[in-house]
N, C-alpha and C positions, 0 to 999 in steps of 0.2 A: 488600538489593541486588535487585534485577529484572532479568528475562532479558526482553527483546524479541525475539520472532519475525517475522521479515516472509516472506508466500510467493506470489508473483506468477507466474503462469502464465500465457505470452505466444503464447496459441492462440487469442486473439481477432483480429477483423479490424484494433482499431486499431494492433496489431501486426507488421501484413504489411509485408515488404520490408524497407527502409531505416527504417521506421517505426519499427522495434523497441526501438531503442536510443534513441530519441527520448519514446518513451511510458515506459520504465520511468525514464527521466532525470525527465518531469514527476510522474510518480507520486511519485518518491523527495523530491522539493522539496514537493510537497503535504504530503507527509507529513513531513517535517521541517519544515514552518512551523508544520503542526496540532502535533506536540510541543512548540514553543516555550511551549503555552500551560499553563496550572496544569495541576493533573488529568488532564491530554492521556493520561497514562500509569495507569489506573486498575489495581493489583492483583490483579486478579478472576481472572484468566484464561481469559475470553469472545475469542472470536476475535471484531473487527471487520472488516468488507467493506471491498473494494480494486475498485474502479473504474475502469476505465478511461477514454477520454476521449468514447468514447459509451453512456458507462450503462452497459457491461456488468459483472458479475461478475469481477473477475481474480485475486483474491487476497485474502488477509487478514492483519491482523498480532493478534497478541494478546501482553499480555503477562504474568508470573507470576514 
């Protein structure tokens, strides 16, 4: 069994306002369509980067 961690820090600007709820909504479908695929979920326990909608850093998920 694998634990997935998701951790999204929403101090970026494509987060401001009303925004907010909107950016973590597409982040979360991003990344639910990337799992759909084989391997999406490798063992390792390497945190991967979390992007926001303009390039910046926002988080990471890893999983173990």
């Amino acid at each position: 069994m694998k634990t997935l961690t998701i951790q999204i820090t929403t101090d970026n600007a494509a987060f401001d306002g009303e925004n907010e709820s909107l950016e973590v909504g597409r982040i979360l479908v991003n990344l639910a369509h990337y799992f759909e695929l084989p391997e999406s979920l490798p063992d390792d326990g390497l945190n991967r980067v979390i992007r926001d909608i303009n390039g910046n850093t926002c988080g990471y998920y890893e999983c173990h």
